[in-house]
C-alpha positions in Angstrom: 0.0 0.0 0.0 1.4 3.7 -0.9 1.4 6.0 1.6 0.3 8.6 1.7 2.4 12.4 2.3 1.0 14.5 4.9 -1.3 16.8 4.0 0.4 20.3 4.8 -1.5 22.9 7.4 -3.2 25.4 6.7 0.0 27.8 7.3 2.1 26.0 5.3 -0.3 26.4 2.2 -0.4 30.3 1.9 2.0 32.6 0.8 2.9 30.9 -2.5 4.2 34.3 -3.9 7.1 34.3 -1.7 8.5 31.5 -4.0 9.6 34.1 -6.1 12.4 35.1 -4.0 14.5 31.7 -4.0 13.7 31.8 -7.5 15.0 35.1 -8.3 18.1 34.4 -6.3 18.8 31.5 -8.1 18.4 32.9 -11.2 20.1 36.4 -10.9 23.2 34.2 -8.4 23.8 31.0 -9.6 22.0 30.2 -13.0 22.8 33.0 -15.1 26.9 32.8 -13.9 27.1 29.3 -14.5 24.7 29.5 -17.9 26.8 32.4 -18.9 30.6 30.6 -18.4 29.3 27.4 -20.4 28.2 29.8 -23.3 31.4 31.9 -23.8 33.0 28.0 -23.5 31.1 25.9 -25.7 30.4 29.2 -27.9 33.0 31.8 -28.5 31.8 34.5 -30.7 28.2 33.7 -30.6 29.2 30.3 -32.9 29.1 26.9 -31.3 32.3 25.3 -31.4 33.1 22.4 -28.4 36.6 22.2 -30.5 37.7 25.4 -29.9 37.2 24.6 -26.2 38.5 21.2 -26.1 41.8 22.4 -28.0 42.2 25.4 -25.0 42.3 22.2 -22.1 44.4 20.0 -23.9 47.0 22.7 -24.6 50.4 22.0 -23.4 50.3 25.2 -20.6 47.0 24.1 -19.7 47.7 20.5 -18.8 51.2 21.6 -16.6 49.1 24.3 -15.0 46.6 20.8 -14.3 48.7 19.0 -13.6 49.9 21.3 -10.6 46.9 21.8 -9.5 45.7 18.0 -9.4 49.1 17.3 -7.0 49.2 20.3 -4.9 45.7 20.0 -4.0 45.8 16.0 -3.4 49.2 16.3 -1.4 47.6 19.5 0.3 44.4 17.8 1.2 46.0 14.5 2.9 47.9 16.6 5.3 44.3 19.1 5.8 43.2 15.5 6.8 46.2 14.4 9.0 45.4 18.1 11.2 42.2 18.3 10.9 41.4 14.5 12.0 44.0 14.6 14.8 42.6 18.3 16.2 38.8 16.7 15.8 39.8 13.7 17.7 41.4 15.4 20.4 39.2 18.4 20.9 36.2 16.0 20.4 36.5 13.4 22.7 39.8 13.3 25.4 39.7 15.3 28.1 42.3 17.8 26.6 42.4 21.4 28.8 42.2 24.5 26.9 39.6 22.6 24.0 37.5 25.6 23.4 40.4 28.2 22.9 42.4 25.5 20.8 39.1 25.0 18.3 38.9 28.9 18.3 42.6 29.4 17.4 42.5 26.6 15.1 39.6 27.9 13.3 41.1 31.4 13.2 44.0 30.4 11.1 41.5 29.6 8.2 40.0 32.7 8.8 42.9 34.5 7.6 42.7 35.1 4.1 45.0 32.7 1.9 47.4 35.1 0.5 48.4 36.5 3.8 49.1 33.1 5.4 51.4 32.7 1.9 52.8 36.0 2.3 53.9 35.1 6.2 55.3 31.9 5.0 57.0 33.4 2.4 59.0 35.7 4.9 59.5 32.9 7.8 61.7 31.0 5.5 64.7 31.7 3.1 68.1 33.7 3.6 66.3 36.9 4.1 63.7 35.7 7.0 63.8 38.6 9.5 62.4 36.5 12.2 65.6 33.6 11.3 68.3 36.2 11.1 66.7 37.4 14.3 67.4 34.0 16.2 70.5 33.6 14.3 69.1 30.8 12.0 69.0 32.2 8.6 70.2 29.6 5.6 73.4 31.2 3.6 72.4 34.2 1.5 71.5 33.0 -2.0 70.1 29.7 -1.3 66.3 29.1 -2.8 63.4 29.8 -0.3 62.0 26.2 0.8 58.4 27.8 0.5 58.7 28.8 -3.3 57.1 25.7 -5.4 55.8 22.5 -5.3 56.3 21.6 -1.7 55.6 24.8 -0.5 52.7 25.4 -1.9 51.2 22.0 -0.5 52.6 22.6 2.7 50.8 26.2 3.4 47.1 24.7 1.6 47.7 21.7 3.9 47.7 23.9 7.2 45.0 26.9 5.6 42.3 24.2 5.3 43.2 21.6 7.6 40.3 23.4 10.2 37.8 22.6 7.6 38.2 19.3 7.9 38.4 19.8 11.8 35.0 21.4 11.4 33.0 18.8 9.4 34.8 16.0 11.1 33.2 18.1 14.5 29.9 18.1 13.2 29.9 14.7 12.6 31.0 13.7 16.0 28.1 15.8 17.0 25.6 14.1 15.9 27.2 10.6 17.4 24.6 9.8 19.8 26.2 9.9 23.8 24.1 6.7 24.5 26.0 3.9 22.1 29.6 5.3 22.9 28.4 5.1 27.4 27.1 1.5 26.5 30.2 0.6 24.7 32.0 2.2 28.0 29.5 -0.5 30.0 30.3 -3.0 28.3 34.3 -2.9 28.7 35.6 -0.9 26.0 38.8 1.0 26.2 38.4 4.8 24.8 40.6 4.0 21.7 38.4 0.9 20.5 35.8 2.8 20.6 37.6 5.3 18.7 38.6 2.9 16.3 35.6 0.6 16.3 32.2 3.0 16.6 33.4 6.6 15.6 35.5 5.9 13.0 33.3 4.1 10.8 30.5 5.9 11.7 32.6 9.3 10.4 33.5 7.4 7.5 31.8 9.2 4.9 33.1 12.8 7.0 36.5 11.5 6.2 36.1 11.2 2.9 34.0 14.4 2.2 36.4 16.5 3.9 39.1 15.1 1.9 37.1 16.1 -1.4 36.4 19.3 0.5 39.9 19.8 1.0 41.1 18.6 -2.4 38.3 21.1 -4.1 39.9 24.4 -1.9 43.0 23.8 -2.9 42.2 23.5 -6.3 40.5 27.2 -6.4 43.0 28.6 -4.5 44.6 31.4 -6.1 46.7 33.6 -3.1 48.8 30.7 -1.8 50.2 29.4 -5.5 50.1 33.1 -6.9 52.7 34.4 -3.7 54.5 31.0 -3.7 54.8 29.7 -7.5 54.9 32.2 -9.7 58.6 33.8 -8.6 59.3 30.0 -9.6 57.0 29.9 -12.8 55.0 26.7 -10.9 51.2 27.8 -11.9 48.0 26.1 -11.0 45.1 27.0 -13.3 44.0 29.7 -11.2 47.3 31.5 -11.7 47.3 30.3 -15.9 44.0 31.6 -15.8 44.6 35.3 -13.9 48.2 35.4 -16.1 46.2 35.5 -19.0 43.4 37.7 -18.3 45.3 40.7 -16.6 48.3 40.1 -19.5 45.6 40.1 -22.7 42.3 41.6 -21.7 38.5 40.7 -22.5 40.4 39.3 -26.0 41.1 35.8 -24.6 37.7 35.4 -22.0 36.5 32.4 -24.7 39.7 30.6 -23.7 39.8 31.6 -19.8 36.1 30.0 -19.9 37.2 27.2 -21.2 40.0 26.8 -18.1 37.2 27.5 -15.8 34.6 25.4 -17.3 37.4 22.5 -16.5 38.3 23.8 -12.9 34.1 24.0 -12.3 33.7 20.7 -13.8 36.2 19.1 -11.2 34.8 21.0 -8.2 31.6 20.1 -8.9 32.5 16.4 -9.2 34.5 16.5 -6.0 31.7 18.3 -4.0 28.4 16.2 -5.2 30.8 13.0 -4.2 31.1 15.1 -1.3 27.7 15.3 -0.3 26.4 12.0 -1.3 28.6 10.4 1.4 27.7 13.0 4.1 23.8 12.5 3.9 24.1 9.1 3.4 23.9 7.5 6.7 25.8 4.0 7.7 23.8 3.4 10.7 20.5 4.4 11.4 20.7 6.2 15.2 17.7 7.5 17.4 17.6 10.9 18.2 19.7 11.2 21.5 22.1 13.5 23.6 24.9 14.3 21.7 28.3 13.1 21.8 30.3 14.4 24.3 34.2 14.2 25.5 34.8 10.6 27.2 38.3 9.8 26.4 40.6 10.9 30.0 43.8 10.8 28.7 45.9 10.1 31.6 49.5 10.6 31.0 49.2 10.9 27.0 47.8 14.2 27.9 51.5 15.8 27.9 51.9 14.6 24.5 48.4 15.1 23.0 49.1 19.0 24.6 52.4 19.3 23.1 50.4 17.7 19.2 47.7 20.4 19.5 50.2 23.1 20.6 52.5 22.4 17.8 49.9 22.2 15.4 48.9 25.8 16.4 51.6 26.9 16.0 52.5 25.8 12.9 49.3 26.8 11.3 48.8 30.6 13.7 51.8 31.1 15.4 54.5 31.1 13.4 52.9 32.9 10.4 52.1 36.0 13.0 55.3 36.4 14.3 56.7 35.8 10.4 54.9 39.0 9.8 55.2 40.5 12.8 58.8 40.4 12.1 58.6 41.3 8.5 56.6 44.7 9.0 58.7 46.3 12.5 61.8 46.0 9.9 62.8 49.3 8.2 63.9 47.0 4.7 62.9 43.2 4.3 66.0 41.1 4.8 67.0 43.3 8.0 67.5 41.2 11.2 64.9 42.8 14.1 66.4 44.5 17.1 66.0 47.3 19.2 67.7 49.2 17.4 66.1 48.4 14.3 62.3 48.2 15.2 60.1 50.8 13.4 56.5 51.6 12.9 57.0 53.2 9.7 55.9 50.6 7.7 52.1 50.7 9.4 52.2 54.7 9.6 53.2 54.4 5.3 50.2 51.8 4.7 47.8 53.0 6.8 48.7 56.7 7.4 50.6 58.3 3.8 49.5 56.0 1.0 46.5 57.1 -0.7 45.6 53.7 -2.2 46.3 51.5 1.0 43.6 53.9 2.9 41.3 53.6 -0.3 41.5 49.8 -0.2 40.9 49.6 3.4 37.5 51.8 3.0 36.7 49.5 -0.5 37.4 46.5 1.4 35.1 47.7 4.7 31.8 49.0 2.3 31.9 45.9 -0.3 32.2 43.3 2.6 30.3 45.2 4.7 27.2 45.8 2.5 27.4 42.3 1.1 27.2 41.4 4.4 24.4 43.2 5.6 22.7 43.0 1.9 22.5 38.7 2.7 21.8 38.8 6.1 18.4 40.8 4.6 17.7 38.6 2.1 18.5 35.0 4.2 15.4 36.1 6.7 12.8 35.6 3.9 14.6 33.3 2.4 15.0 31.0 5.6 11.3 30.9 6.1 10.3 30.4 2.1 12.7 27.7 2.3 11.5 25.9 5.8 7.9 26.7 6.0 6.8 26.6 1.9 9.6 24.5 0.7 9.9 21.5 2.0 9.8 18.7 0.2 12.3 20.6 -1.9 14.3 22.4 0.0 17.6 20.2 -0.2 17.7 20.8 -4.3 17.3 24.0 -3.8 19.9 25.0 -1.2 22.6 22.8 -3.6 21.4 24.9 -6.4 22.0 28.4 -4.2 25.2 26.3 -3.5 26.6 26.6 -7.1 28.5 30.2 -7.0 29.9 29.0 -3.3 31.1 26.0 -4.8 32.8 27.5 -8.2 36.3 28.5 -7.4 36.3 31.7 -7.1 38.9 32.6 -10.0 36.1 30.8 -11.9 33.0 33.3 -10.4 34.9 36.1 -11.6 35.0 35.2 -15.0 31.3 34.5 -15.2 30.6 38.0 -14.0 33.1 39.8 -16.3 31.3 37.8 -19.0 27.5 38.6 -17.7 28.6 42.1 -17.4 31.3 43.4 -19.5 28.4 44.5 -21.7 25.5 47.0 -20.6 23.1 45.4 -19.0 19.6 45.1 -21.7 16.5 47.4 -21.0 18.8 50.1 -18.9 22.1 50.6 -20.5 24.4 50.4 -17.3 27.8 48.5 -17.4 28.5 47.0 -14.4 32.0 46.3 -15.7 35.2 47.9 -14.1 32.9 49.6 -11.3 32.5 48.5 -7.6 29.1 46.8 -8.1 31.1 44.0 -10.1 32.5 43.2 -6.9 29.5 43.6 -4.7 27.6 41.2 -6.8 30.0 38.5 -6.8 30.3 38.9 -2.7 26.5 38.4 -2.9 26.8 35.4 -5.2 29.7 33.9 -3.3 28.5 33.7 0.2 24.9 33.8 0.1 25.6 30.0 2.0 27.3 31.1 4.0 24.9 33.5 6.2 22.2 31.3 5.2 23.1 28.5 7.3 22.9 29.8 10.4 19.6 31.6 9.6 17.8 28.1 8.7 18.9 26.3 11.8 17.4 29.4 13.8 14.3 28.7 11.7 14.0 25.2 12.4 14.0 25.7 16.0 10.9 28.2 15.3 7.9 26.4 16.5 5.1 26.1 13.8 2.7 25.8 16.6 3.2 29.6 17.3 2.7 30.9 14.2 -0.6 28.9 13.5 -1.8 30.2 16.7 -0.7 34.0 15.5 -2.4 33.4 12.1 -5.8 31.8 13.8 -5.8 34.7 16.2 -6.1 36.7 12.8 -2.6 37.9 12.4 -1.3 37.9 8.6 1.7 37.1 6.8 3.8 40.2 7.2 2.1 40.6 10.7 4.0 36.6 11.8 6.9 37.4 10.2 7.7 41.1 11.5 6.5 39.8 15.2 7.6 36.4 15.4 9.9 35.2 13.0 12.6 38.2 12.4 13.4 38.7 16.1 14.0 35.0 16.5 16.1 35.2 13.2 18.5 37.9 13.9 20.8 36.9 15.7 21.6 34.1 13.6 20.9 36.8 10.6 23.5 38.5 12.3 26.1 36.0 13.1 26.3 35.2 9.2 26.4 38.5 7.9 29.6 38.8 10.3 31.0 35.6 8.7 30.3 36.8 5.4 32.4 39.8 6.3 35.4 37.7 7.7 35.2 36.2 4.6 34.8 39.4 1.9 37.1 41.6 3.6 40.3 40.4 2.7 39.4 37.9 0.0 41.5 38.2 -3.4 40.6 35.1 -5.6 37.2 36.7 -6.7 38.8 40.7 -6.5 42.1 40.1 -8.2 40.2 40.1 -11.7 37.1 42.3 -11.2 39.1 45.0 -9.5 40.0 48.8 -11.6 41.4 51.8 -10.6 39.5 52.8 -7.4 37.7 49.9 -6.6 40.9 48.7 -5.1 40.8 46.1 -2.4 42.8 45.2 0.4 43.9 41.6 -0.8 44.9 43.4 -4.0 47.0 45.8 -2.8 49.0 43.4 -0.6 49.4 41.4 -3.6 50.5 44.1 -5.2 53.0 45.3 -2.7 54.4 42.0 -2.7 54.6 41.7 -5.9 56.8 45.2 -6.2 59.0 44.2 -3.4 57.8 45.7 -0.5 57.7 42.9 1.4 57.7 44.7 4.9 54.7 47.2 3.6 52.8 44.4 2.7 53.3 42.4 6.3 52.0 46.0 7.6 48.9 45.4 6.0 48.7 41.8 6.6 49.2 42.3 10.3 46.2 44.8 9.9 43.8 42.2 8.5 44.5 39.8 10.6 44.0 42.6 13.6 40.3 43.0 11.3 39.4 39.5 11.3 40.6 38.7 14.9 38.2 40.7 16.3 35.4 40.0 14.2 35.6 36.6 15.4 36.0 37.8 19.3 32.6 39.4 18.8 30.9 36.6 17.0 32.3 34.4 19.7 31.2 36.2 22.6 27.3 36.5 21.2 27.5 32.5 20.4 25.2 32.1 23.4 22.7 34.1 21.7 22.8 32.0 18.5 20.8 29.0 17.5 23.0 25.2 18.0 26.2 24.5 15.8 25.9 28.4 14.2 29.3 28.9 15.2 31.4 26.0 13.8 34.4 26.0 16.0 32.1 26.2 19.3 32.4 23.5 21.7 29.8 22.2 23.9 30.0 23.5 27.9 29.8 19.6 28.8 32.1 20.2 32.3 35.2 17.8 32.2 34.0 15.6 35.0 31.8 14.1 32.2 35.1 11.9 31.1 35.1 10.4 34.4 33.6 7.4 35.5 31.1 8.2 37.8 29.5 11.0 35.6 29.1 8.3 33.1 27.1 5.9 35.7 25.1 8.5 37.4 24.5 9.7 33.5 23.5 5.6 32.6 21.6 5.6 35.4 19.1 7.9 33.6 18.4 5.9 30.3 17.3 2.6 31.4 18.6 -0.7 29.8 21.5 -0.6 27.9 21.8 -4.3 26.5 19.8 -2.9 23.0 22.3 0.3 22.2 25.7 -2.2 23.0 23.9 -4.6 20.5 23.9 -1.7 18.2 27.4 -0.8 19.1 28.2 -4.3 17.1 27.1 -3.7 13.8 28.3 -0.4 12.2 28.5 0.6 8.8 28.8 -3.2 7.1 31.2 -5.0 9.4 30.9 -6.7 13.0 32.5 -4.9 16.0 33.9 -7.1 18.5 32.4 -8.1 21.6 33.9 -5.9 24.8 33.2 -8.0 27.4 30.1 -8.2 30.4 30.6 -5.4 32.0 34.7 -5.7 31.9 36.9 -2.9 33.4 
């Protein structure tokens, strides 16, 4: 017998015209991009010709620019997994001190645009390396900088996205029920099989979507191989791709859209693959308290501390003091002293040069509007998408996905194609002006604010708004007296992240930028690029002071925000939960336990072994 679907209330059948708003953002952010890229591809000069395309890939700077992509991002995204696995396990489960300030830190360094972590890097190593001829540890003068290439590159993508793997491998553990890991503890097993026998095949599919996750960011990355392969002529397709267009102009967009039809084509692959494995679940589990730190680690505590420690340091520490170093130096290659420690190179940036103070303001009203522009729109959009859509809401948040997902080198070039001619009815180029750059902020992290915004609308209750709405209260009336002041906060909280984000970004900027329209991850590229290495670290260190903040005020208003808004937040489960008798007086509370170690047995498709009655 079918069965039937439930028959939607009353609520949940009226106000179909909102429907046009996920529609029009699909269409204006996603569908005419991606529509417009495969056009200019498949169809240079208006004329359909696949060959033309197909010649551009298979040329012989195309496939070495592939070719380093494909094994900077693979070598890249098996050390993201390495950190990021050993930072979730320990800040997950063990009774580590200092978890919540270690996820924050950790989390931070991702936050930190790309080409500033490859700028720090960049000056921490090599003959000239204030910071080394500081300690004395400087390699010879004229020997190569270790960072410049290959290795390099891998090494600095490997630490910038190791934390997103560390925050979808911490969601997953999240939603690990507490009850099958305490019976597994009842029924004798140590904290490492369970580890090895329960979580890690339940996080299978987490592991392997974080590596695609991985593999795909380092792919679109454009800061870290621009800064660290270029003086070395090692280019990924991002940096073919941005060679090209800033050397020959609008001339050659059929064959940069041909580049970026490949990079999208590969991103999309990796991410679907991605998401398939995520929502498809091993084991079916009842809803239940979630997971929550049981490993005490005893004496292994010293050297999980010292792992976690390192690891910060390696992918925060080091790269601060790098610049640090870099910008109180009068002249890059200058060992830092007393006697040699200026603020010049912050009073030049921020204080004499005309175009560093224009970037900074640029950089502050496109992220800034963006921002607040999406946190506007993701209010309606959350409730059209909870309450009116759904059976479909899931296609349609992967299909508001799409400009998120492109690399970002690859966004631009749809948007110099949909704009670089006036736009039809009005006549208004959007080309070479700030609104270029606005737009493809909007398109770009739309996701981003969004998420927080529908798990705040989840936890609205439907059973308030039908009771507004029978007490005679409309539409605009619910959603102006209910819904918005449950929303923003969370409304809030994205727009913020979209900010961190947009404000020192320079994959999207570096090719829709022009005179004036300047931004700050363009101008420290630039600096770089002219030599003045210790002017740039000035700026860098000024970002980084930006985004650190930013993420001090989202953290302290995370009590405010719906559950899981703020991915690197832990839970305030008190430590005492790893012990023993928090874990009986917690048993105590959910009755037999014989059925949830039975399930403890058969994860994913294999047989866990039997722990023992009630062992020690």
């Amino acid at each position: 017998m079918k069965r039937q679907k439930p028959i939607p209330s009353f609520l949940e059948r009226g106000g179909l015209s909102l429907l046009a708003l996920p529609a029009l953002l699909l269409l204006l952010l996603d569908l005419l991009p991606a529509a417009r890229l495969l056009l200019a591809a498949v169809a240079p000069g208006s004329l359909f010709d696949p060959g033309k395309a197909l010649e551009v890939v298979a040329s012989r700077p195309a496939y070495r620019a592939m070719l380093a992509t494909m094994e900077t991002a693979f070598a890249s995204s098996l050390l993201s997994l390495l950190l990021g696995g050993m930072m979730a396990l320990f800040l997950g489960v063990t009774d580590l001190r200092g978890r919540k300030l270690a996820s924050f830190l950790f989390f931070l360094s991702m936050m930190i645009s790309p080409q500033v972590v490859a700028l720090a890097f960049l000056h921490l190593a090599g003959p000239a390396s204030p910071l080394l001829g500081t300690l004395g540890l400087a390699p010879a003068p004229g020997s190569a900088n270790p960072m410049l290439g290959r290795n390099g590159i891998a090494l600095v993508l490997g630490l910038h996205h190791a934390p997103l793997v560390f925050v979808i491998l911490l969601a997953g553990l999240k939603r690990v029920p507490r009850a099958i890991i305490e019976a597994a503890r009842v029924d004798g097993a140590r904290p490492w099989r369970i580890v090895i026998d329960i979580l890690l095949p339940l996080l299978r599919p987490h592991l392997v979507g974080a590596a695609l996750l991985a593999f795909v960011a380092g792919a679109g990355n454009f800061g870290i191989p621009a800064l660290l392969g270029t003086p070395v002529n090692y280019l990924t397709l991002p940096v073919l791709i941005y060679r090209r267009l800033s050397s020959f102009g609008p001339g050659v967009i059929s064959d940069v859209a041909a580049l970026g039809l490949l990079m999208a084509l590969v991103a999309a692959l990796c991410v679907l693959t991605s998401q398939l494995l995520m929502r498809s679940d091993a084991v079916q589990l009842e809803e239940d308290a979630p997971l929550q730190p049981f490993w005490r680690l005893g004496r292994l505590r010293v050297v999980a501390q010292g792992l976690v420690i390192g690891t910060l340091a390696m992918a925060l520490g080091l790269p601060i003091l790098s610049l640090l170093a870099a910008s109180l130096v009068p002249s890059y290659g200058m060992p830092l002293s007393l006697s040699t420690m200026t603020l010049d190179n912050f009073v030049e940036v921020l204080v004499r040069q005309d175009v560093t103070k224009r970037a900074f303001q640029n950089s502050f009203l496109f992220a800034a509007g963006a921002a607040c522009l999406l946190a506007m729109l993701s209010l309606p959009l959350a409730y059209v998408l909870i309450r009116r859509m759904a059976s479909s809401r899931r296609a349609v948040q992967a299909l508001l996905e799409i400009s998120y997902v492109l690399p970002g080198v690859v966004l631009a070039i749809a948007c110099i194609l949909l704009f670089l001619k006036p736009l039809p009815l009005i006549g208004i180029s959007l080309y070479a002006t700030p609104w270029i750059i606005v737009f493809a902020y909007l398109a770009r992290f739309l996701p981003v604010v969004l998420k927080p915004v529908l798990a705040g609308m989840e936890q609205v209750d439907l059973a308030q708004e039908e009771a507004a709405a029978l007490d005679g209260a409309g539409l605009m009336r619910r959603l102006l007296d209910l819904i918005l002041p449950s929303l923003l906060p969370a409304a809030a909280a994205g727009g913020l992240m979209a900010f961190l984000l947009a404000f020192s970004e320079l994959t999207v900027s570096a090719l829709l930028w022009s005179a004036g329209t300047e931004t700050i991850g363009v101008v420290l590229y630039n600096l770089e690029e002219a030599g003045l290495a210790s002017q740039a670290s000035a700026v860098a260190i000024a970002t980084v002071a930006v985004v650190a903040v930013a993420m001090l005020l989202l953290d302290a208003v995370g009590s405010y925000l719906p559950d899981h808004a703020l991915p690197w937040q832990l839970s305030d489960e008190p430590e005492s939960h790893c012990g023993n008798s928090a874990s009986k007086s917690w048993l105590s509370s959910i009755g037999p336990v014989r059925p949830l170690i039975s399930k403890t047995r058969m994860v994913g498709s294999r047989k866990l072994p039997r722990y023992g009655s009630h062992a020690a």
